[in-house]
KEKE-3310 file (N, C-alpha, C; in steps of 0.2 Angstrom, whole numbers, plus 5000, padded with zeros to 4 digits):
npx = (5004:5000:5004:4996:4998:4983:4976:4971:4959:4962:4964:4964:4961:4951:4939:4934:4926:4923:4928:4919:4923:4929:4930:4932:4948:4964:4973:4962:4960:4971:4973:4962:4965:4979:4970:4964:4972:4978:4968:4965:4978:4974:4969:4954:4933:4930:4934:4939:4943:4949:4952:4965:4971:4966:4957:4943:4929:4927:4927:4932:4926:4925:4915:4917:4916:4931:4939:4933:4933:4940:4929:4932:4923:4920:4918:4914:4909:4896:4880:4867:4852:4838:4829:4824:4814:4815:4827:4842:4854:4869:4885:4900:4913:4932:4945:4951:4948:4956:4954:4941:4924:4909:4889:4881:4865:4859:4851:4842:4841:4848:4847:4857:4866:4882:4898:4907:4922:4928:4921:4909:4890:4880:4867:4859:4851:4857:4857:4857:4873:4878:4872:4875:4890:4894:4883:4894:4906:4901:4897:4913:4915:4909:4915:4912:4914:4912:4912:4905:4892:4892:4889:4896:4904:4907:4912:4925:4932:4936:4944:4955:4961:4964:4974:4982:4988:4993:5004:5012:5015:5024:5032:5037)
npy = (4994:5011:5029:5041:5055:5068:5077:5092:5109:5121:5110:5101:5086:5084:5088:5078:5067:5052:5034:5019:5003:4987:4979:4970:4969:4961:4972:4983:4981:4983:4996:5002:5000:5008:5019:5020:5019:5033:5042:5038:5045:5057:5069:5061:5054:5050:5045:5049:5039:5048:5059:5055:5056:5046:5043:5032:5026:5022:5022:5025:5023:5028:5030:5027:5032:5042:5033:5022:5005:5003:5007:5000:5004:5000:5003:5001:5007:5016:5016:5029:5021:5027:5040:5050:5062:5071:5085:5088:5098:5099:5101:5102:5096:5093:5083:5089:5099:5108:5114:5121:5124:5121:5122:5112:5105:5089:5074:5064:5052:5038:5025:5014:5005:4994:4987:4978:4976:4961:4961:4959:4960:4974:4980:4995:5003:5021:5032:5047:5056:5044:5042:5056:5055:5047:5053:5064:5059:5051:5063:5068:5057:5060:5074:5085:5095:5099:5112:5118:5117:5130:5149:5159:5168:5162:5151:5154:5162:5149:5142:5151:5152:5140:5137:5149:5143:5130:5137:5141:5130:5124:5133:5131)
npz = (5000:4997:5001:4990:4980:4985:4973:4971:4969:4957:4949:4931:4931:4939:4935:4926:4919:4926:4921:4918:4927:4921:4924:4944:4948:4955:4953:4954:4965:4973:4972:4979:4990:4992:4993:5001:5011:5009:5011:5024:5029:5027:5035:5029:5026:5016:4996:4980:4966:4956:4961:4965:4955:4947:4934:4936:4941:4956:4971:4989:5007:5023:5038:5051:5069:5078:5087:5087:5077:5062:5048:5033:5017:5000:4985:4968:4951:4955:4956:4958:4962:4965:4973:4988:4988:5000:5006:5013:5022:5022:5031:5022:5018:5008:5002:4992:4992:5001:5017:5016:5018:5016:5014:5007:5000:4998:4993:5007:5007:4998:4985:4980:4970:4968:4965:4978:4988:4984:4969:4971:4968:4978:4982:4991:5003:5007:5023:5031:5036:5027:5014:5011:5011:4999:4990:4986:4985:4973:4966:4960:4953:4942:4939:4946:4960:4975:4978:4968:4967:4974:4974:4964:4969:4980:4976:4966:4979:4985:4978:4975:4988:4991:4982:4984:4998:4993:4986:4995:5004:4995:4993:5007)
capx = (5000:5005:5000:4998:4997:4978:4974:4968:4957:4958:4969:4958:4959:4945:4934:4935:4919:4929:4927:4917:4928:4928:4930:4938:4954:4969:4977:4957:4959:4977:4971:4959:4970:4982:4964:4959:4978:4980:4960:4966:4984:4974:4963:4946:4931:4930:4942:4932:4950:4949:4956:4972:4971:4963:4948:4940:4922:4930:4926:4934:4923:4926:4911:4920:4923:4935:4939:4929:4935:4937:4925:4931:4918:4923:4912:4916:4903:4892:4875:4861:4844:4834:4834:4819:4813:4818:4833:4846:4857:4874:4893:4903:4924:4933:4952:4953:4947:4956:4949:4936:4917:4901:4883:4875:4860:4857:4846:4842:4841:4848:4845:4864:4871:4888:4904:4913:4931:4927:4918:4901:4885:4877:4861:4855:4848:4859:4855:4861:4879:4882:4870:4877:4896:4891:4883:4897:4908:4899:4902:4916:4915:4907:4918:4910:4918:4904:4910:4902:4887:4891:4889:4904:4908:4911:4920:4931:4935:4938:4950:4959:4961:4967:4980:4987:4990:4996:5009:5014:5018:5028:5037:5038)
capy = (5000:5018:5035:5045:5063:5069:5081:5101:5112:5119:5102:5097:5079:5085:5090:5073:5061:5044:5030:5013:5000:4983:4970:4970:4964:4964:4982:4988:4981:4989:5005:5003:5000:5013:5026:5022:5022:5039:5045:5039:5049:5066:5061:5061:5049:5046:5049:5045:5036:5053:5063:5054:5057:5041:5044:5029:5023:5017:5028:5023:5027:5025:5034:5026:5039:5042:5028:5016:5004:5004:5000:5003:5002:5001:5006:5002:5008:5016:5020:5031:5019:5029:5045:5054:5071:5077:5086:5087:5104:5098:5106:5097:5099:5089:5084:5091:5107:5107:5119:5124:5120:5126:5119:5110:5101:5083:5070:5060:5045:5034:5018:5013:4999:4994:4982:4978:4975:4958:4961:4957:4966:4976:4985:4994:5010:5025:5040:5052:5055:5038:5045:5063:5055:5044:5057:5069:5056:5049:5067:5068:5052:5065:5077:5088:5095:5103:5118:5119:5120:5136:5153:5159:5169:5158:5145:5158:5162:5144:5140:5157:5151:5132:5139:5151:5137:5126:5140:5141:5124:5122:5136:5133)
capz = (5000:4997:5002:4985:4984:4981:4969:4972:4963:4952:4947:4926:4929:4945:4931:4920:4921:4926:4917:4921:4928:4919:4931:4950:4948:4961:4951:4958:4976:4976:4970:4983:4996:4992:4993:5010:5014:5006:5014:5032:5031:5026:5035:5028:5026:5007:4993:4972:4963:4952:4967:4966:4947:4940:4933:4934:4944:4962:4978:4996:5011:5030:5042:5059:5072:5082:5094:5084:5072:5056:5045:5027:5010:4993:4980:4962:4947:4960:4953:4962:4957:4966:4978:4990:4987:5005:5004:5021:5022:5029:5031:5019:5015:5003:5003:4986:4994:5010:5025:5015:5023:5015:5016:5002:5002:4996:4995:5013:5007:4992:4984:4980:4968:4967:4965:4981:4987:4979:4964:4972:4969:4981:4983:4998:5005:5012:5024:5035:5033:5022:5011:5008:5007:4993:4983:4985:4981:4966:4960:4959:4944:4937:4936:4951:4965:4981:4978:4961:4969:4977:4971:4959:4970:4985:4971:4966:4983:4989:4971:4976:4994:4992:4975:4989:5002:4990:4985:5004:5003:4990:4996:5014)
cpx = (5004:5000:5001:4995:4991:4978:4970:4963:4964:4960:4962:4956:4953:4938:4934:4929:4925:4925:4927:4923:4926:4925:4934:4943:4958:4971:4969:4958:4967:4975:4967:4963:4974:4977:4964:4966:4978:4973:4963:4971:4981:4972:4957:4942:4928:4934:4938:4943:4952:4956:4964:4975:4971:4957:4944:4934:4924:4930:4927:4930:4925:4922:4913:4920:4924:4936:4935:4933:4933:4934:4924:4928:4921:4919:4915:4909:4899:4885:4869:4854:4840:4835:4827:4821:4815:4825:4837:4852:4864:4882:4898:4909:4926:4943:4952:4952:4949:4956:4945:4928:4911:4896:4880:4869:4861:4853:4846:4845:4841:4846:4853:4864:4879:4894:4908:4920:4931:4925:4913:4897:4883:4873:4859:4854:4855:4856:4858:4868:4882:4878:4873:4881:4896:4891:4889:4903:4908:4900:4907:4918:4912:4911:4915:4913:4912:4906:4906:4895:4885:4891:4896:4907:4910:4917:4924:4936:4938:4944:4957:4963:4967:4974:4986:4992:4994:5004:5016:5019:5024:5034:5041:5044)
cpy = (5006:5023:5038:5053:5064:5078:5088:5104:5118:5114:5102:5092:5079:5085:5085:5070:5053:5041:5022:5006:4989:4977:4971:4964:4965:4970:4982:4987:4985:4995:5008:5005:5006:5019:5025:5022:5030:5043:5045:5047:5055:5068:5064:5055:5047:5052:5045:5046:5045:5058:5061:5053:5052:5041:5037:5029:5019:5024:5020:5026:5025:5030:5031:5032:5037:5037:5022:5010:5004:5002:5004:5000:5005:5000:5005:5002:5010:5019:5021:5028:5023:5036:5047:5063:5075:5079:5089:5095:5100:5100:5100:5101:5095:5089:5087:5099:5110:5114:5123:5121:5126:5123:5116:5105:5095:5079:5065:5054:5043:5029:5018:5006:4999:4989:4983:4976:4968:4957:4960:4960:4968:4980:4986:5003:5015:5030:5042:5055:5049:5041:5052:5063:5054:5047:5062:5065:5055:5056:5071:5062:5054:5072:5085:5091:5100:5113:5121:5121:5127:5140:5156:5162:5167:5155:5150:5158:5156:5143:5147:5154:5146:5135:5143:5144:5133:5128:5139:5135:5121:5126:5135:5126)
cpz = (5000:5000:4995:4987:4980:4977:4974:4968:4963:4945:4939:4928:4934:4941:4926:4924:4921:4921:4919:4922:4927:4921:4937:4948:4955:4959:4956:4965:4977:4976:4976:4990:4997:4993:4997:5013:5016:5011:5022:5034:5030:5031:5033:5028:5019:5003:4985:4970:4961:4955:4968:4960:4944:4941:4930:4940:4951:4967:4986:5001:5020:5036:5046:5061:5076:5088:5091:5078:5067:5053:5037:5022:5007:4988:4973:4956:4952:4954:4959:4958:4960:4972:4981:4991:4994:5005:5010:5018:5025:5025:5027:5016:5012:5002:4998:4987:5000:5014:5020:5017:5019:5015:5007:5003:4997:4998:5003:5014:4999:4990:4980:4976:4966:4967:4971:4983:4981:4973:4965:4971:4976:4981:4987:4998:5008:5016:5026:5031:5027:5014:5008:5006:5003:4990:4984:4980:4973:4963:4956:4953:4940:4935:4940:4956:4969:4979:4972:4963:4973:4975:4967:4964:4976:4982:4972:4972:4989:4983:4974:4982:4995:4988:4980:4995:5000:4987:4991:5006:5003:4993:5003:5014)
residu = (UNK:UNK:UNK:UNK:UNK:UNK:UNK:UNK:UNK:UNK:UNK:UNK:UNK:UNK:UNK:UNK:UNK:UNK:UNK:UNK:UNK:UNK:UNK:UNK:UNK:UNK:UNK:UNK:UNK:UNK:UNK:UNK:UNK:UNK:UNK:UNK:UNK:UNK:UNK:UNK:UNK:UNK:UNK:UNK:UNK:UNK:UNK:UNK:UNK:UNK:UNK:UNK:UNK:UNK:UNK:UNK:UNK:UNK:UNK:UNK:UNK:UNK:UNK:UNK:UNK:UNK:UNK:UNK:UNK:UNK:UNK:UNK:UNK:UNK:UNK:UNK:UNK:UNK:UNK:UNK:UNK:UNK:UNK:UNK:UNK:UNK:UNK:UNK:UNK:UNK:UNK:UNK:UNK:UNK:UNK:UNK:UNK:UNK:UNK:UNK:UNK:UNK:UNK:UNK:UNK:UNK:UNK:UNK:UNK:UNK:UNK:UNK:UNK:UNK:UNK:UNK:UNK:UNK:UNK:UNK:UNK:UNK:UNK:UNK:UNK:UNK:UNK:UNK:UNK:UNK:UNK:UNK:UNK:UNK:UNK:UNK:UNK:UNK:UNK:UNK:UNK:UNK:UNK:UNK:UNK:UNK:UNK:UNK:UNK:UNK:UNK:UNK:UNK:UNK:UNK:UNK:UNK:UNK:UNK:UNK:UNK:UNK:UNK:UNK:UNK:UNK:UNK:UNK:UNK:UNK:UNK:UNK)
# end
């Protein structure tokens, strides 16, 4: 396993729609492994492949907290079959956008299919927080990032913000 280094905006490869993944093989469970590596060290609790610049259909998730064991999910091909109309307000960051926090709303509750670490099917319901990673996740395999849904001039001023930081960095 590795730690790779994730992607920034306003990085292009963030803005690419992935691309479906054929079959799990071992490269997909390494890949995976190396994400939830890479997600723990930033640390966050989900990381969409793209974010470490491979745009393909594979999201790592781990809603454990603190003091709790792990309990990582792996997501390959994620499709939303279905979603309810009430829609949840909640503060949402994104390593690719890191210390920036703003509110968007999403669905409650999903109806979720997907390929796990195994290549197995899965179909099942989310809510709360599992729900709201998910879709931030998945769009990110769209080629989305949360802040998109903010006003230009928020974006703007979070792209502005991170590029400084990222400066800082480099130089520091």
């Amino acid at each position: 396993m590795a730690i790779r280094p994730i992607l920034t905006v306003p990085n292009p490869i963030l803005k690419q729609v992935s691309e479906p993944v054929e079959k799990v093989t071992d490269e997909t469970r390494a890949l995976m492994d190396d994400m939830l590596e890479t997600m723990y060290d930033a640390p966050g609790i989900g990381l969409a492949a793209v974010q470490i610049g491979v745009p393909i259909n594979v999201i790592v998730m781990d809603l454990a907290r603190d003091g709790e064991e792990p309990q990582p999910q792996y997501f390959v091909n994620p499709e939303i079959l279905e979603d309810v109309e009430d829609v949840q307000p909640y503060d949402e960051g994104c390593l690719s956008v890191p210390d920036i926090f703003d509110t968007v709303e999403r669905s409650e509750r999903v109806k979720i299919t997907y390929l796990d670490y195994n290549g197995e099917r899965v179909t099942e319901w989310a809510e709360g927080l599992y729900a709201v990673c998910i879709q931030h996740e998945m769009d990110h395999l769209k080629g989305i990032v949360f802040i998109d849904y903010l006003s230009r001039l928020k974006r703007d001023r979070a792209v502005k913000k991170v590029m400084k930081a990222e400066k800082l960095k480099a130089a520091g």
